[in-house]
C-alpha positions in Angstrom: 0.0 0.0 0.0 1.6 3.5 -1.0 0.9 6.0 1.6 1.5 9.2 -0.1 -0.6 11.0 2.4 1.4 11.1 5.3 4.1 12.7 6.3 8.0 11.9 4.0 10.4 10.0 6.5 13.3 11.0 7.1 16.8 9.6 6.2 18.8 8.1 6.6 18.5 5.7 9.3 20.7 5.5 12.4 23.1 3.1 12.0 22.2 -0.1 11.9 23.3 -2.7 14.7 25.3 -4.9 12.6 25.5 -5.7 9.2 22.8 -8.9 9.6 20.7 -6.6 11.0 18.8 -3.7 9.6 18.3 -0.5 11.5 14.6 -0.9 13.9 13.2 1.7 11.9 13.6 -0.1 8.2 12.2 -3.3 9.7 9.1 -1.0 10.9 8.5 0.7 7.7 8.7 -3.3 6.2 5.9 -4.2 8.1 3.7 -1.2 8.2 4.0 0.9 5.3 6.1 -0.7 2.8 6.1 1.9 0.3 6.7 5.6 1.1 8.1 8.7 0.9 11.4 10.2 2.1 12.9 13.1 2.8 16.4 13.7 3.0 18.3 15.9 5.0 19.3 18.4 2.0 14.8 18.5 1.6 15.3 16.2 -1.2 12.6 13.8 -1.2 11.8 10.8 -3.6 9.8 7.1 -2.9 11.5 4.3 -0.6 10.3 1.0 -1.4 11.1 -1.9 1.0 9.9 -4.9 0.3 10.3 -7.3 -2.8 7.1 -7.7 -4.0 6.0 -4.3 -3.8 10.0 -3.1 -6.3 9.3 -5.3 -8.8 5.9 -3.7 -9.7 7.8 -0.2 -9.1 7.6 1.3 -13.1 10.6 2.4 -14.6 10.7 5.3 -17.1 12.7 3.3 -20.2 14.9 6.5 -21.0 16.0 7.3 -17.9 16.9 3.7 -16.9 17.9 2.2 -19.9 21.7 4.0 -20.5 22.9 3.7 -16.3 21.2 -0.2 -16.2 23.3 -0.7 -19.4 26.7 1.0 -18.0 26.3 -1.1 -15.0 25.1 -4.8 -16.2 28.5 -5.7 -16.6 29.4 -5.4 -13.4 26.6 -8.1 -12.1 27.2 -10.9 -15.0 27.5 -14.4 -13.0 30.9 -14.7 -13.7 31.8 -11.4 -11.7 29.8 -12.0 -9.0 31.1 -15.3 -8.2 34.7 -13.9 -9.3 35.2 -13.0 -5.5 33.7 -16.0 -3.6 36.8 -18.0 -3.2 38.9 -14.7 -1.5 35.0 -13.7 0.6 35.1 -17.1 2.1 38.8 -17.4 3.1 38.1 -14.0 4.6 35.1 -15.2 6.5 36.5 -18.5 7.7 39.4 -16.0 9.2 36.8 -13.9 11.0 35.1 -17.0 12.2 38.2 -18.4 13.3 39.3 -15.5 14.9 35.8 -15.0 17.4 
């Protein structure tokens, strides 16, 4: 449900507890009003979408997402996002090791 009616919030969030965990206030807006408008602290404001379901159905205007989708695609090919799993788990086991 969009709820264009009430008052933008504001970003960003505090910081969140850890990386596993999202700030309190991301997990509320989740539940309770999953699509919304922010404001940040410059008066900007703009949508915030935060679950799933409700981004994919988020419309996209073709010209102004078509050139920066296709100057980034590259970047998420399977190859290259798999390219750093060997050196991201040798990093983790070290942490985990470590603890």
């Amino acid at each position: 449900m969009i709820y264009a009616d009430q008052a933008p919030v504001l970003t960003p969030f505090p910081p969140a507890p850890s990386l596993s965990h999202p700030p309190p206030e991301l997990n509320e807006l989740q539940r309770d009003r999953s699509v919304t408008r922010f404001q940040l602290a410059d008066g900007k404001t703009g949508w915030l979408v935060t679950r799933y379901e409700d981004v994919r159905q988020v419309p996209t205007d073709p010209p102004e997402h078509t050139r920066p989708r296709r100057l980034i695609a590259g970047a998420f090919t399977a190859r290259r996002v798999e390219a750093p799993r060997p050196r991201v788990t040798d990093v983790d086991a070290d942490l985990v090791e470590n603890l």
